[in-house]
LONUBA-721900 format. One record per residue: residue in three letters; x, z, y of N, C-alpha, C in turn; residue number from 1. Coordinates in nm, 2 decimals. Last residue first. Layout:
BEGIN
ALA:X:Z:Y:X:Z:Y:X:Z:Y:NUM
...
END
This chain:
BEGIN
UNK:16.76:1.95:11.71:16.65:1.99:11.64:16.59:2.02:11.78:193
UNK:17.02:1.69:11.80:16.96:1.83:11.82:16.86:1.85:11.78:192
UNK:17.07:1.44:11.66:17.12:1.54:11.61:17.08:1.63:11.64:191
UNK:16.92:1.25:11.77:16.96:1.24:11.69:16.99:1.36:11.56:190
UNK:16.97:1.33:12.06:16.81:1.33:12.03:16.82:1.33:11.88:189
UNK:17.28:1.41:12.11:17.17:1.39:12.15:17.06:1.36:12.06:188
UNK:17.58:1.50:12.07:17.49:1.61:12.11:17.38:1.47:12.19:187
UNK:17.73:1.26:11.79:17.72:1.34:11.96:17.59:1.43:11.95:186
UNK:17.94:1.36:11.53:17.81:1.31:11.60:17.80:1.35:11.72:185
UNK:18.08:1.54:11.40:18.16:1.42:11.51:18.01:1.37:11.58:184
UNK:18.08:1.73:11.22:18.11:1.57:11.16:18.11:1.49:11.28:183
UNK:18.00:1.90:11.43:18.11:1.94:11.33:18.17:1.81:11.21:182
UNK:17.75:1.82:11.47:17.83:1.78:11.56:17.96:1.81:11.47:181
UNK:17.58:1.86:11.20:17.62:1.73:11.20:17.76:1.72:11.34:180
UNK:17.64:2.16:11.16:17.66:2.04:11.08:17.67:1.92:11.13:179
UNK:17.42:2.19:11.37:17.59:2.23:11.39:17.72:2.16:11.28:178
UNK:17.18:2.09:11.29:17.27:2.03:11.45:17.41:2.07:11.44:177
UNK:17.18:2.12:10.90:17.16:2.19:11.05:17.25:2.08:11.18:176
UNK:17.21:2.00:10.69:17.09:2.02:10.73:17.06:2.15:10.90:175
UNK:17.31:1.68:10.55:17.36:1.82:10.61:17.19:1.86:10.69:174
UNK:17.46:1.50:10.25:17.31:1.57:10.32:17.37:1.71:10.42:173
UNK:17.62:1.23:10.15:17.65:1.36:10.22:17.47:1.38:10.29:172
UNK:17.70:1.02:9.98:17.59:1.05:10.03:17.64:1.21:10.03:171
UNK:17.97:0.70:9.95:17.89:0.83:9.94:17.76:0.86:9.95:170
UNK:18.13:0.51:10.09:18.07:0.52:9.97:17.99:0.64:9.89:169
UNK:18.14:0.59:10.44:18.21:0.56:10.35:18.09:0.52:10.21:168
UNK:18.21:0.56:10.82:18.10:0.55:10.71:18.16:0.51:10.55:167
UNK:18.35:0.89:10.79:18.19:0.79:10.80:18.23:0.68:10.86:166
UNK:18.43:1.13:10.62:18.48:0.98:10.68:18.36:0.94:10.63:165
UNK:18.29:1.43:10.64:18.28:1.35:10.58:18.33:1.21:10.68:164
UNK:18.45:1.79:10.68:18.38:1.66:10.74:18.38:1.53:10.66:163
UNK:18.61:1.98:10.51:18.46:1.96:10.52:18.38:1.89:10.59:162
UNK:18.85:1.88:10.52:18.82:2.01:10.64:18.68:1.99:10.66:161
UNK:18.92:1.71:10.30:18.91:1.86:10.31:18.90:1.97:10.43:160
UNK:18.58:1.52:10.36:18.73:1.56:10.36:18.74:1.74:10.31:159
UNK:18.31:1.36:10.20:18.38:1.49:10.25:18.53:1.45:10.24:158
UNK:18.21:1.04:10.27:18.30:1.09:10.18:18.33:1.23:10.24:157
UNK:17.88:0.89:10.43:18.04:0.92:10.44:18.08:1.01:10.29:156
UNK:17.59:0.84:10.52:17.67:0.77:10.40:17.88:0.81:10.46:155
UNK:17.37:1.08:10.51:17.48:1.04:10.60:17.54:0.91:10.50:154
UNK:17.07:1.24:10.64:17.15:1.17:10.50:17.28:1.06:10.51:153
UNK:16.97:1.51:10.74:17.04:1.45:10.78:17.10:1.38:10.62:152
UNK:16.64:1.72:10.80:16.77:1.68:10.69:16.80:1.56:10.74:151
UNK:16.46:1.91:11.06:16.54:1.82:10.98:16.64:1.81:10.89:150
UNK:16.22:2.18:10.97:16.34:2.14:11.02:16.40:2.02:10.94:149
UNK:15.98:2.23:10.91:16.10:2.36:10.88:16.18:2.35:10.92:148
UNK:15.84:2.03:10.97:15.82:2.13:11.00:15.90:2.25:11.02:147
UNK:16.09:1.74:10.94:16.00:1.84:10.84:15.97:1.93:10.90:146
UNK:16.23:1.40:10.94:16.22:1.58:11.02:16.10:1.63:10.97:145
UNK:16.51:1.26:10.85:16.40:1.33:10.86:16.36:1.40:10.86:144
UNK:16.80:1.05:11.01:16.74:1.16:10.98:16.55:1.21:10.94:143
UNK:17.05:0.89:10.85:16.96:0.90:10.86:16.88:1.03:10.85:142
UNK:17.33:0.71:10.91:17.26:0.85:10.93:17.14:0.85:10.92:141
UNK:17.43:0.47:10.95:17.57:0.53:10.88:17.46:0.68:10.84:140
UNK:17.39:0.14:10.94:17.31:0.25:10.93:17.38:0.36:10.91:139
UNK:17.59:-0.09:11.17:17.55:-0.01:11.03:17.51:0.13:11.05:138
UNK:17.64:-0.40:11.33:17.55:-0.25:11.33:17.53:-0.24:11.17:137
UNK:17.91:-0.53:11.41:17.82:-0.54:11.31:17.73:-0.40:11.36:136
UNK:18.13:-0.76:11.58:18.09:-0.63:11.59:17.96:-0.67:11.48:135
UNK:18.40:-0.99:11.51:18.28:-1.00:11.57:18.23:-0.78:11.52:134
UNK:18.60:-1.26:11.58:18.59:-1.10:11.56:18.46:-1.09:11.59:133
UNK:18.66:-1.53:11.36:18.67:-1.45:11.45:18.61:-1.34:11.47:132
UNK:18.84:-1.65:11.10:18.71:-1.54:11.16:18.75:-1.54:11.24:131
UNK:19.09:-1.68:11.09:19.03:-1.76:10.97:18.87:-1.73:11.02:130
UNK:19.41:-1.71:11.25:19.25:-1.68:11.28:19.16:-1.72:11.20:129
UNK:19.70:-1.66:11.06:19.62:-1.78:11.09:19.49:-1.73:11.12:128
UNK:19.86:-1.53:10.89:19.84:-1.47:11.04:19.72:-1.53:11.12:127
UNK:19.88:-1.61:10.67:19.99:-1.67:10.73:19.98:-1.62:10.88:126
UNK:19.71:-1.53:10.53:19.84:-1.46:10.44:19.94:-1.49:10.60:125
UNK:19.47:-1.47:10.83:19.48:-1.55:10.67:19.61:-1.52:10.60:124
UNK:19.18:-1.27:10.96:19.36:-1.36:10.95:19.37:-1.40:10.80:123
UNK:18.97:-1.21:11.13:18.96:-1.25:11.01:19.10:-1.33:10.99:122
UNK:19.01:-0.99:11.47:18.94:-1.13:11.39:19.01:-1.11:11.24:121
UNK:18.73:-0.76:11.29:18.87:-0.88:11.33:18.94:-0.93:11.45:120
UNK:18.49:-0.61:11.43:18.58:-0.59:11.26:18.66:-0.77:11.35:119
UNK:18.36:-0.30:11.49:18.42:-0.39:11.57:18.49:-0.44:11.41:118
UNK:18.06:-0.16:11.46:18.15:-0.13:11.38:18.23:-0.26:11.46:117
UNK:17.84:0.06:11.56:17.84:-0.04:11.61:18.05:-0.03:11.53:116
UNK:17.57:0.29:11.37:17.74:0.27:11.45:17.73:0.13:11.47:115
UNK:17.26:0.44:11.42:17.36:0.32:11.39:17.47:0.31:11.46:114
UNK:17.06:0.62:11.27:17.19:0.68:11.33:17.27:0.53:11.30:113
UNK:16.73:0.61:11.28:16.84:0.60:11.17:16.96:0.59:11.34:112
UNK:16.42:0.88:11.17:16.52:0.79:11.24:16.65:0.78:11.22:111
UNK:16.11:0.98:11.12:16.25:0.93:11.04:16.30:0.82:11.11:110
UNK:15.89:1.23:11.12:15.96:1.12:11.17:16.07:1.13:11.10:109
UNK:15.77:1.38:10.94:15.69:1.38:11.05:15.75:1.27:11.14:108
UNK:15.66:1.40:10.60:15.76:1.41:10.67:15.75:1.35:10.81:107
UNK:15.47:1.75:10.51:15.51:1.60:10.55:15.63:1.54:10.61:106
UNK:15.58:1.95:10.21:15.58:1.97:10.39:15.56:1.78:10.42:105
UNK:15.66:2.00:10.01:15.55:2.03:10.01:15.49:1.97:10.13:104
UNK:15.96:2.15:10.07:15.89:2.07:10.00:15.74:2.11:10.00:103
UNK:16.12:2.29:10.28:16.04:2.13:10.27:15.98:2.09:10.21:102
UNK:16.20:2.51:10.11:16.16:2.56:10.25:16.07:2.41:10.33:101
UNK:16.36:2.37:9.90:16.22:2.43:9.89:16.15:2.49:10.01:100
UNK:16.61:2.32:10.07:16.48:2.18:9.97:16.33:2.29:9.97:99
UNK:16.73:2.52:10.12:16.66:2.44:10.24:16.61:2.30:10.18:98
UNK:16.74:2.65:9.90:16.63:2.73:9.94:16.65:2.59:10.07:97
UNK:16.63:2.48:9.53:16.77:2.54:9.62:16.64:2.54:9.80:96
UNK:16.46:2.35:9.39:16.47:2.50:9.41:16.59:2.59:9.50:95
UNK:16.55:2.07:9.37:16.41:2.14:9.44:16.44:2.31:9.49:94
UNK:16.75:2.00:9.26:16.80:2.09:9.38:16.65:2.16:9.44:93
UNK:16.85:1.87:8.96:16.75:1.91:9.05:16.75:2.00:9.11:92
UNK:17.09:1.59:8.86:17.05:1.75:8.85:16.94:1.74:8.98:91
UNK:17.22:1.34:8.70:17.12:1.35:8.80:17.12:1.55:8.80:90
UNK:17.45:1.13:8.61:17.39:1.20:8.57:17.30:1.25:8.70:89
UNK:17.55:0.79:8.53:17.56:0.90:8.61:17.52:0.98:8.60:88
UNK:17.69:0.68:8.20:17.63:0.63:8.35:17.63:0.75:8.42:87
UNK:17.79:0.70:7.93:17.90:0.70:8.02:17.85:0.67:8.19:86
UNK:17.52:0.66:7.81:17.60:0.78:7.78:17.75:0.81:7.89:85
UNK:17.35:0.51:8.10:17.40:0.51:7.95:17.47:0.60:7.92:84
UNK:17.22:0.34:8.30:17.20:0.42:8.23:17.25:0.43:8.07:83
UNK:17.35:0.25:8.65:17.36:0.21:8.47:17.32:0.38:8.45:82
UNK:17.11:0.24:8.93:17.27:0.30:8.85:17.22:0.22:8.72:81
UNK:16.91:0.17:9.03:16.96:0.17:9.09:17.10:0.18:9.03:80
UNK:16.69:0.30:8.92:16.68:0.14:8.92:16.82:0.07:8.95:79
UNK:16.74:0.50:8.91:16.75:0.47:8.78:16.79:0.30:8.84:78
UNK:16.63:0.62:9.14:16.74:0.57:9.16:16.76:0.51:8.98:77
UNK:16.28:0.46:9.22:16.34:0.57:9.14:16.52:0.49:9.13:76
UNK:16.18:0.34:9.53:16.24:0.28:9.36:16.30:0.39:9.36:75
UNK:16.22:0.21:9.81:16.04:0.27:9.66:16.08:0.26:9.57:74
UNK:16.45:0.34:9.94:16.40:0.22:9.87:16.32:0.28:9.84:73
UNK:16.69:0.32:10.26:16.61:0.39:10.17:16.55:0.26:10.07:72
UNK:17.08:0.37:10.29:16.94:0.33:10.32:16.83:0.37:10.16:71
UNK:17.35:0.42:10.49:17.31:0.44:10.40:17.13:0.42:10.44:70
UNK:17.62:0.13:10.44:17.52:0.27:10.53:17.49:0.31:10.42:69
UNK:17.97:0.09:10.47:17.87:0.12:10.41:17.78:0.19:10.50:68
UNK:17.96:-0.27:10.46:18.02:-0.13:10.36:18.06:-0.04:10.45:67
UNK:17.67:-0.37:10.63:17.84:-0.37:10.58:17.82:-0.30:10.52:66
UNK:17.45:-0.37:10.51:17.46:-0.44:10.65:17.60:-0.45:10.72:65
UNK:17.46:-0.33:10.23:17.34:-0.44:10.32:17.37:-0.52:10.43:64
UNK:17.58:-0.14:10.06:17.68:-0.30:10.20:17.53:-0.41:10.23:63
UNK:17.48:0.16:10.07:17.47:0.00:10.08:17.54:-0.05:10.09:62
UNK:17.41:0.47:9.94:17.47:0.39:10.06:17.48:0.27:10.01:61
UNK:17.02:0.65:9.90:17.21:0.57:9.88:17.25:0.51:9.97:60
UNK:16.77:0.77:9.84:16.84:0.69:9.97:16.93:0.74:9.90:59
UNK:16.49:0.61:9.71:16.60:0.66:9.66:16.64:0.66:9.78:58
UNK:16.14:0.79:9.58:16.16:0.73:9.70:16.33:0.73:9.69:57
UNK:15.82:0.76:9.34:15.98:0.78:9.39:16.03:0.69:9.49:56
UNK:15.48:0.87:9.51:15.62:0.79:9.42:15.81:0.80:9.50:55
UNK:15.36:0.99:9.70:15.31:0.84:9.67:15.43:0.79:9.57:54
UNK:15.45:1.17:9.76:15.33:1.22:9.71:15.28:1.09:9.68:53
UNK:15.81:1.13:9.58:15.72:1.19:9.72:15.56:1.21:9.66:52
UNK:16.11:1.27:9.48:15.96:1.25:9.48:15.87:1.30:9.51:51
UNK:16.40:1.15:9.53:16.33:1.22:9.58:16.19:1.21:9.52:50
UNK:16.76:1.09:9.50:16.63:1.12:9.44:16.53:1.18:9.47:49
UNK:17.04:1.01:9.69:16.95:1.11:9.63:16.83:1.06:9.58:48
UNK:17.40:0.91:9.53:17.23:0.93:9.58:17.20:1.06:9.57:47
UNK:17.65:0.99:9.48:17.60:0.84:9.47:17.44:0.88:9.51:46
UNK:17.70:1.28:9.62:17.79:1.13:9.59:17.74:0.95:9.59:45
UNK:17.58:1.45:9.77:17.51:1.41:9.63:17.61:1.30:9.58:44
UNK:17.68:1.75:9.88:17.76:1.65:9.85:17.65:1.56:9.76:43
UNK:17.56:1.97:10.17:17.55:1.95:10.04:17.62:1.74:10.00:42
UNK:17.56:2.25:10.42:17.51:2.07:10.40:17.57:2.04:10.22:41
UNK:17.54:2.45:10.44:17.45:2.42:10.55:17.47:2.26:10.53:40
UNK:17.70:2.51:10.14:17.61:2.59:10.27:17.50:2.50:10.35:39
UNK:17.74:2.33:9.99:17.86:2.36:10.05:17.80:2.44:10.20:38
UNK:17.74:2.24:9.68:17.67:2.29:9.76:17.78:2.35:9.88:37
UNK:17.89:2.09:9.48:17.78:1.99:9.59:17.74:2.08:9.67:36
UNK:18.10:2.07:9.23:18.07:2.14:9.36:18.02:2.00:9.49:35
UNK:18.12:2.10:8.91:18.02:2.05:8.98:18.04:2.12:9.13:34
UNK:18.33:2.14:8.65:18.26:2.20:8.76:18.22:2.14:8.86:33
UNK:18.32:1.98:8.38:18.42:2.02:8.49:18.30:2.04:8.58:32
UNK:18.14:1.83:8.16:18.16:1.96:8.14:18.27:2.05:8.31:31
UNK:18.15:1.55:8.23:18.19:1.63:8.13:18.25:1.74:8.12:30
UNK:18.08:1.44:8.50:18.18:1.51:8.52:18.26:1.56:8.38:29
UNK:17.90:1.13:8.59:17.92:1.20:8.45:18.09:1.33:8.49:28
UNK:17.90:1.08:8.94:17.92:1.05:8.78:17.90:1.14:8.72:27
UNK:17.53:1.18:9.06:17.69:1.16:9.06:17.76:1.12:8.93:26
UNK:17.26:1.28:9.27:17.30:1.20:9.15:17.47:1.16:9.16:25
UNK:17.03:1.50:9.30:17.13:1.43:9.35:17.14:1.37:9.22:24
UNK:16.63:1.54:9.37:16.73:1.54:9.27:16.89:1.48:9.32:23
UNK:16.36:1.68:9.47:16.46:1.62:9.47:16.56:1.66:9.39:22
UNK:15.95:1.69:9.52:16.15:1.71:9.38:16.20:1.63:9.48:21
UNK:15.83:1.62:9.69:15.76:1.74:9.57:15.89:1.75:9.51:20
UNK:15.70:1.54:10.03:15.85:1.58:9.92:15.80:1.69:9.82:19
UNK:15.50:1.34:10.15:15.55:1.50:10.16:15.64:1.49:9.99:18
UNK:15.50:1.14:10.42:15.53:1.13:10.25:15.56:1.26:10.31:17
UNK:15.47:1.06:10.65:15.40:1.15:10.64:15.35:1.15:10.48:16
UNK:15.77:0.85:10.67:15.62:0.92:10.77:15.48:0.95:10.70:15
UNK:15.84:0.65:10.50:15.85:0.75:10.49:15.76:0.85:10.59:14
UNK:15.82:0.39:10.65:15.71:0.44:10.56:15.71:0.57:10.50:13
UNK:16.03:0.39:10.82:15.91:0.41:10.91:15.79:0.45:10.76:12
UNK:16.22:0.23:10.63:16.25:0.42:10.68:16.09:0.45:10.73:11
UNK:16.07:0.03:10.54:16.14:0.09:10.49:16.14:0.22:10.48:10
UNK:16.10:-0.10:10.82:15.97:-0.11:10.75:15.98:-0.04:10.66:9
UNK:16.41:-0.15:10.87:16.27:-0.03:10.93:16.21:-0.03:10.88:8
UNK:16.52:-0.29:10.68:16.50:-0.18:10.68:16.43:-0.07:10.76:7
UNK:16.32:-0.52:10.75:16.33:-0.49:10.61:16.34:-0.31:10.63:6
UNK:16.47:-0.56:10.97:16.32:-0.53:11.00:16.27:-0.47:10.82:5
UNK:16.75:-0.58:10.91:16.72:-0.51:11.00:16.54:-0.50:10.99:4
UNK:16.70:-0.87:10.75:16.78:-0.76:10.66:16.73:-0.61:10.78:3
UNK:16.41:-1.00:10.85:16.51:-1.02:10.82:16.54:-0.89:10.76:2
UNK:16.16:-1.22:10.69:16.19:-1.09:10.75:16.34:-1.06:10.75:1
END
């Protein structure tokens, strides 16, 4: 199977898993103030955590397919970080109002947002063609849609004009169409509710 059919098989199993918790997940801050909520979309850094009606489900960002998308697993994110007094820490958002306005809810489709990334050619100290150039597809979006409305799981870094460089080492969650055009995505099927 290859790395692309892997990950459909993947996203496509999410379909009509209904959401009981979620959780973000980020380094250890020690005690300094925590800012993930940012209205209409939300910062998790290194994951999210989710649990469905069939078990824990993680989406993070990858170099599966480059650096970086972002993608899904049947695996509690534990599996996924170091656990240790200096590892990452987790909090629970269930109760925040566009998680709980979902949960409960099936998830009715889940579709992924792929960039087409152009990369070289591949030069050497000396300038010398070592690669040639070639274009990659990465997952950079992923959306699923809920009765109440879709959530968008991005793999980018917030800036400070509250848009996230995509595709980066992160996990950005936005949860409205005006959110996502306001991060640059186009106006279609993807993005409009």
């Amino acid at each position: 199977m290859s790395a692309r059919e892997d990950y459909d098989r993947k996203t496509a199993a999410l379909v009509g898993l209904r959401i009981e918790a979620v959780e973000y997940w980020d380094i250890h801050l020690y005690g300094e103030p925590r800012e993930w909520d940012h209205g209409d979309w939300h910062h998790a850094v290194m994951g999210v955590g989710l649990t469905t009606s069939t078990g824990p489900v993680s989406v993070l960002w990858t170099n599966t397919f480059y650096p970086h998308g972002v993608e899904v697993f049947p695996d509690p994110m534990t599996s996924f970080l170091r656990q240790d007094e200096y590892g990452p820490e987790n909090w629970s958002v269930t109760d925040h109002p566009e998680w709980r306005a979902r949960t409960g809810q099936p998830i009715t489709a889940a579709t992924t947002h792929w960039e087409q990334i152009e990369l070289g050619p591949g030069r050497n100290g000396y300038g010398r063609i070592v690669e040639p150039a070639r274009t990659v597809s990465v997952p950079v979006a992923l959306r699923l849609d809920f009765a109440a409305g879709p959530v968008w799981f991005i793999a980018g870094i917030p800036q400070q004009d509250d848009t996230p460089a995509i595709p980066d080492d992160e996990i950005v969650i936005a949860f409205t169409t005006d959110v996502m055009l306001r991060f640059g995505y186009p106006a279609d099927p993807f993005t409009l509710t």
